[in-house]
N, C-alpha and C positions, 0 to 999 in steps of 0.2 A: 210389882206385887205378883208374888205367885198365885196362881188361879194351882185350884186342891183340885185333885183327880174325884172322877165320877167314882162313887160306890157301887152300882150298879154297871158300871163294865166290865168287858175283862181286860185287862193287859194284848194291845195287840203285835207285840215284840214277835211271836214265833210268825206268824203270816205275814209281816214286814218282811222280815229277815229270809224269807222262804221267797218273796217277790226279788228282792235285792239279790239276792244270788243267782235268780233264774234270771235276770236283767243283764248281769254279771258275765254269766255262762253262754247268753246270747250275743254280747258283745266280742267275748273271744272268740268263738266260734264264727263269727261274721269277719272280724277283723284280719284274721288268720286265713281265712279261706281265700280262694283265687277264681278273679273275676272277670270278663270281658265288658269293660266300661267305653265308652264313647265320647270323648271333648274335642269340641273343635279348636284347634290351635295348627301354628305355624308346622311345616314336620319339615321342610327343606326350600332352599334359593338356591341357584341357580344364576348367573356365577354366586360361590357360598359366601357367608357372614367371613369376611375378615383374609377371602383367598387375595392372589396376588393375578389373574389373568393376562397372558399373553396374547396379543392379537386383538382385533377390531370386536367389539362387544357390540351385537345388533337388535337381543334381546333379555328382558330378564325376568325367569320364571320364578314364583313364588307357590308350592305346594300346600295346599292344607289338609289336615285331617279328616276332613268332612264338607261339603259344599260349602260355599257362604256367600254373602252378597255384597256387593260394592256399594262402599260408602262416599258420600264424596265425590273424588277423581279417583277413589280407589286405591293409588300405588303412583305416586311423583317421586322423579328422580332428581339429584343434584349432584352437577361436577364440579370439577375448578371453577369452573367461568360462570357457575351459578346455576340456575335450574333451566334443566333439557326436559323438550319437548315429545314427549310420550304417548301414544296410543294403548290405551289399557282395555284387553278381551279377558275373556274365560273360557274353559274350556272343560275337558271332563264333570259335567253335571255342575261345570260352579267351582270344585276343588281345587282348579288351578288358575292362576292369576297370570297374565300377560302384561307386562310393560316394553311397548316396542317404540324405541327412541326413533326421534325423526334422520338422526343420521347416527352411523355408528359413534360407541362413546369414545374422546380422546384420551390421552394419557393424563393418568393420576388418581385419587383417588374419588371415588362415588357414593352416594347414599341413595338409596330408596326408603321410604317412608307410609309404609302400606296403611289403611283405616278400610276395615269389612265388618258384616254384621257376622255371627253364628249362628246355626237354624234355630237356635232358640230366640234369638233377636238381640243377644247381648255385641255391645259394639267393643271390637278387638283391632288394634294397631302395634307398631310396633316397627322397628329400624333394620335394617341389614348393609353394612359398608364392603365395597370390595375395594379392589385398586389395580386400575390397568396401564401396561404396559406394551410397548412397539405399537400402539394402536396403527401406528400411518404403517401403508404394506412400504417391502425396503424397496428401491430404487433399480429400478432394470440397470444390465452392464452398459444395452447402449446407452441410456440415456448417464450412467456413472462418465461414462468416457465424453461424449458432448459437454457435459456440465466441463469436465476435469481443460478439453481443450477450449471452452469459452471463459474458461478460469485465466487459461496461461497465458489467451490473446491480449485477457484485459491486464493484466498484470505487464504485458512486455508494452504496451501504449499507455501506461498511466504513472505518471511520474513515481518514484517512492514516496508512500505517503510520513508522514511524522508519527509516531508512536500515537500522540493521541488522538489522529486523524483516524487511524487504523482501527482504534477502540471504539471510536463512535460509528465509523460505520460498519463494522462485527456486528455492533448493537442493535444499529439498525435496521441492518440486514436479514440478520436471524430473528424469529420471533423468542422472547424471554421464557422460558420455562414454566409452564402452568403453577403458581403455589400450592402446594399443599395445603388441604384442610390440614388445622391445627387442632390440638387437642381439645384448645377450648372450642374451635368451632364445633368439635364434635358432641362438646359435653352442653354445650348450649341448645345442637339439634336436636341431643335425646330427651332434655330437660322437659319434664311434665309439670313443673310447678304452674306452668299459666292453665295448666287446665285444672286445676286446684276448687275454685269457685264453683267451676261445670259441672266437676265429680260429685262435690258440697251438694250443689243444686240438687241433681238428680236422685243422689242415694237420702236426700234429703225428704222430696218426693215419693221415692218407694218404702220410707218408714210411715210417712205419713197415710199414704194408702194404703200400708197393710193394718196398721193400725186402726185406719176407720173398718178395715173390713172387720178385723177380730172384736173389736169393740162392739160396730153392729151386728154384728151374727151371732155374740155370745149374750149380747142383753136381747134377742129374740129367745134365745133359749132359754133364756134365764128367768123369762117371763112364761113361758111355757114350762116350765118343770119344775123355780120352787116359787112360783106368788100363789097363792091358793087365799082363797077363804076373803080373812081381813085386808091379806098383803096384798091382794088385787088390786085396792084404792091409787097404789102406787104406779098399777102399769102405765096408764097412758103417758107419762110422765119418763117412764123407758123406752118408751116406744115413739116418746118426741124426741127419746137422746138417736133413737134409730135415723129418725132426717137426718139429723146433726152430723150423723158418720157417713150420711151417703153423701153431702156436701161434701164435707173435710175429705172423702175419697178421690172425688173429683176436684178439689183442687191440689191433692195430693198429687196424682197425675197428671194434669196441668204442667205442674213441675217438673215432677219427671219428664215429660217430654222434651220441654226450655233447654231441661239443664242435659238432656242425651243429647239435642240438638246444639248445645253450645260446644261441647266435648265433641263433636263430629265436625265442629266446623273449627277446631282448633282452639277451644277455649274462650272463645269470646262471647261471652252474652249478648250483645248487642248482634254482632251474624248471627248467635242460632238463634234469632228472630226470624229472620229472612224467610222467606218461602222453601229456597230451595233448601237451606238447613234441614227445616221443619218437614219439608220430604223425604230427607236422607234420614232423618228420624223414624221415620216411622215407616221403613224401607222393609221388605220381608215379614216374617212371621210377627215382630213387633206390632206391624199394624195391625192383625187382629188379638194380638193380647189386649192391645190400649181400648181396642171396640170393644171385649166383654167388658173389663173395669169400668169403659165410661157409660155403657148402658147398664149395669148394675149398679151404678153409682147411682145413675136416674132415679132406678126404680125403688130404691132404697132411699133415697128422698122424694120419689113421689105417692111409694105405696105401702109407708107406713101409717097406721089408721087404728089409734086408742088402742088396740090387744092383739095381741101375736097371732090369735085366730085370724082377725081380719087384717093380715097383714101379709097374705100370699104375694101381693107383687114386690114388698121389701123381699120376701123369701127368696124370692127368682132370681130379685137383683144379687143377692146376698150369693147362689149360687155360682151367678154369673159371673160376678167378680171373681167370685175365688176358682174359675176354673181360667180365666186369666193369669191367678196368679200361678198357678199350677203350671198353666203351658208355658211361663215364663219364664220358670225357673231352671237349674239344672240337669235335673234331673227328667226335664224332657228329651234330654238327647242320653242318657243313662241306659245302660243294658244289667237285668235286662226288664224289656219296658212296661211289659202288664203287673213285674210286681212292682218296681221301682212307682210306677204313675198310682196302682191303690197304694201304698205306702204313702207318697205324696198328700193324698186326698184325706188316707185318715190322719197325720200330721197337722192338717191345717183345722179339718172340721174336729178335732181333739182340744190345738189349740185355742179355737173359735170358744168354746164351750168353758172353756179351764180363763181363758184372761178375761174374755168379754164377761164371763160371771162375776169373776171377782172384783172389777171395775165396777158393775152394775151393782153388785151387794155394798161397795165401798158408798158410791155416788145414793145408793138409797139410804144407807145410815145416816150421812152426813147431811141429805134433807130432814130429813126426819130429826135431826139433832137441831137444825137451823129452825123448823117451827115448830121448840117444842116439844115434838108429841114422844108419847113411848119407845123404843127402838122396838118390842116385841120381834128379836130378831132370829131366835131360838129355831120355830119350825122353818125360817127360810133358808139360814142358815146352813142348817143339819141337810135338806132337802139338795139342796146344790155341792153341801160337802160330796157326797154319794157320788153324783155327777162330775165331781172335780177328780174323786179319786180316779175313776176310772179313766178321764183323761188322762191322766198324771201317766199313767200305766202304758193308755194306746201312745202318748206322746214320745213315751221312752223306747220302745218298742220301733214304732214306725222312725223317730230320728237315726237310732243305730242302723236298722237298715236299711237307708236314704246316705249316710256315708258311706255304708259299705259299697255300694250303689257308685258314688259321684268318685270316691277318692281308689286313686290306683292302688298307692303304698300304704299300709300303718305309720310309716316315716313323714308320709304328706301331712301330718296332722302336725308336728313340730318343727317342721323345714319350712316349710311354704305359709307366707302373712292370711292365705286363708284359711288351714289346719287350725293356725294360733287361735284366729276370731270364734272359729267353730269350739274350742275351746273354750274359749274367754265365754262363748254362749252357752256352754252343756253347764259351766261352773253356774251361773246365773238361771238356768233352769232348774237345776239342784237345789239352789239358794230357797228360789218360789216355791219348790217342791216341800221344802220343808217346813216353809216358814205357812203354807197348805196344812199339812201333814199336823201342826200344832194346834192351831186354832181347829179343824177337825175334832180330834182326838182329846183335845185339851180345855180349849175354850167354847165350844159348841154343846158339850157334859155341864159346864157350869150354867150356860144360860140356860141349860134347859132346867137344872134344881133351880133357876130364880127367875124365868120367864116374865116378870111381873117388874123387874127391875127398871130402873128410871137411869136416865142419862149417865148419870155420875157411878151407876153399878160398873163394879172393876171387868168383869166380865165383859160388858158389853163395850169400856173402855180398852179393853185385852184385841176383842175383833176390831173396831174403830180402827189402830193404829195397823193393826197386820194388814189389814185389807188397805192403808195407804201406803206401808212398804211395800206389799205384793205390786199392787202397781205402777209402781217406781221402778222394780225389780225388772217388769215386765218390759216397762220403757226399752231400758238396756237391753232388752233380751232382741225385741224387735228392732232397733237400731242396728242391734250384731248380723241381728237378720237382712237385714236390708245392707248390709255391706258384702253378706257372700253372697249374696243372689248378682247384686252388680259387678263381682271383682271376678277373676278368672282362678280356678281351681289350683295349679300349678305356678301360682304367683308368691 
């Protein structure tokens, strides 16, 4: 059913349309422009990906973009004859990786298989093959000429032997030629599917924790700017959903942690249990991300208390998490950093505001429909639309430039599986945006001509259903979320 435009509005097409193009104008203009960005990744090896090297191979360097830290063993090697024994350092601040084999490598081909953190604490791996050649040094003259006359002694004292006497001891004599890695061997070493469950886990975990945090931070707000009056009856009731979300945060990371530690130890759940998994987890900058999240988790289940006034230690937790999620992200290592890092901050406290409200206005209609009573949703409604617009605004705003920010190219956006997702999530904030934008402007007009309306009023039927798509919407939006935060930019 169409819900009929308010009488007493006006049409707000020309200030929409004035926002949309100034949204428009900021994105070209950010898009287009040229930046000095900062990601940690591989930049060169030493012997390189795919050379052919001559001579005795005694070490092998791995360069990175920006310091990092060892994960693991860091960087294990494998030759022919299976995996060689390595001494792995660092060197310039961390930026460069050392793998120094216990004896020079032999002939044929090799893999290294490197696992480090980035200063952000995201964990990065990844393969580099070479293939060596003459490794043994050649043969001095004298010893060519000894060999050549203890050849011709045994030859003039040793009967003729038989053809196939001759072949077997060739065979035996000489050692057989190192195999080749084969193609499958090699499609089987780069294969990531076993770490499949690990990645599942993890980015499983970082949906779930960002989720409790926007959830709880947005029904703190939302209890502070539109319950007023009668709709206060309801706070304490959002402010028992605030434990809820500090729980689900900490077990939200929980997870994350398992499943970064399964992925670091090679995909197996059962290892990243271990200890030392669980310390290669939480190696560099990670460990104090996980400390803000899990003491704001705490305090967000321990110092929510009946009303958002008395609820200053949820507040702390609420900040404290989200300054984990903040330092966690990519655009902690992003240039450049003072506006990139407030960008960040009103991003998340925009988003906070904008999903945890419309969660909280869904979850309070839906009780309210459960016992009964009125929706009287009219002034809470309207109260938080206000609040929602303007998020809608700082969120668009601070996302564009937070890409301009992370992503090198404009081409990074539809080359690389994370441009896509980044995508796949602006479409989905669009979606919310609008589906915002209607029940504001549209349905929010009608409840307030029939404020008096009872369950089955279309109107208050109209918000009911938006406010369970936005949430749905929202879902996706954080899930998309929690897949760039964990993937690598350039992938």
């Amino acid at each position: 059913m169409r819900v009929p435009d308010s009488p007493g509005r006006r049409p707000v097409t020309g200030p929409a349309s004035a926002l949309v193009a100034v949204m428009l104008a900021l994105a070209v203009v950010l898009l287009s422009a040229t930046h000095a960005s900062a990601h940690t990744a591989l930049d060169s090896t030493d012997p390189a990906d795919g050379a052919t090297v001559s001579g005795p191979v005694d070490r092998i360097v791995l360069t990175f973009t920006l310091p990092v830290t060892i994960l693991g063993d860091g960087a294990t090697v494998a030759g022919p004859e299976g995996a060689v024994a390595a001494e792995v350092t660092q060197e310039q601040e961390g930026a460069v990786v050392i793998a120094t084999p216990a004896e020079p490598l032999v002939d044929g081909e090799h893999t290294v298989e490197w696992t480090v953190a980035a200063q952000d604490g995201h964990p990065l791996d990844g393969t580099s093959s070479f293939t060596v050649v003459d490794a043994l040094p050649a043969p001095t003259a004298s010893a060519s000429a000894t060999a050549s006359a203890g050849a011709a002694a045994s030859a003039s004292a040793t009967p003729t032997a038989t053809p196939a006497a001759t072949a077997t001891d060739s065979t035996s004599s000489s050692p057989a030629p190192a195999p080749a890695i084969t193609a499958t061997d090699g499609t089987a070493m780069d294969d990531e599917t076993g770490d499949a469950p690990a990645t599942v886990l993890a980015r499983a975990g970082s949906a779930t924790a960002l989720w409790a945090l926007l959830v709880g931070a947005g029904a703190l707000a939302f209890a502070a700017i539109a319950m007023r009056g009668p709709d206060r009856v309801d706070e304490p009731r959002v402010i028992a959903g605030v434990r809820w979300c500090g729980a689900l945060l900490l077990g939200g990371l929980a997870l994350r942690i398992v499943g970064r530690s399964a992925v670091i130890a090679g995909g197996s759940l059962s290892e990243g249990l271990g200890a030392d998994a669980l310390g290669d987890a939480l190696a560099g900058s990670f460990a104090g991300v996980a400390g803000l999240q899990a003491a704001g988790g705490a305090l967000m289940l321990l110092g929510a208390w009946r009303s958002a006034a008395a609820s200053a230690g949820a507040i702390a937790g609420v900040l404290l998490a989200g300054a984990g999620h903040v330092l966690g992200g990519h655009s902690h290592t992003a240039e450049p950093r003072a506006l990139v890092l407030a960008a960040d901050i009103a991003h998340l406290a925009a988003a906070a505001v904008w999903v945890g409200g419309a969660v909280t206005l869904a979850a309070v209609m839906r009780r309210r429909g459960r016992e009964d009573r009125p929706p009287a949703a009219a002034a809470m409604a309207s109260r938080f639309g206000v609040a929602a617009a303007a998020s809608v605004v700082v969120v668009g705003i601070a996302g564009v430039a937070l890409t301009w920010a992370i992503v090198d190219e404009p081409s990074d956006l539809w080359t690389s599986s994370w441009g896509v997702t980044l995508l796949v999530k602006a479409g989905l904030v669009l979606l919310a945006a609008g589906i915002g934008a209607y029940t504001h402007f549209r349905v929010v007009p009608a409840l307030e001509r029939g404020a008096a309306g009872g369950q089955q009023d279309p109107a208050h039927a109209h918000l009911r259903r938006g406010t369970v798509v936005e949430t749905v919407v929202f879902g996706g939006i954080v899930v998309a979320t929690a897949i760039l935060v964990a993937s690598s930019v350039h992938v």
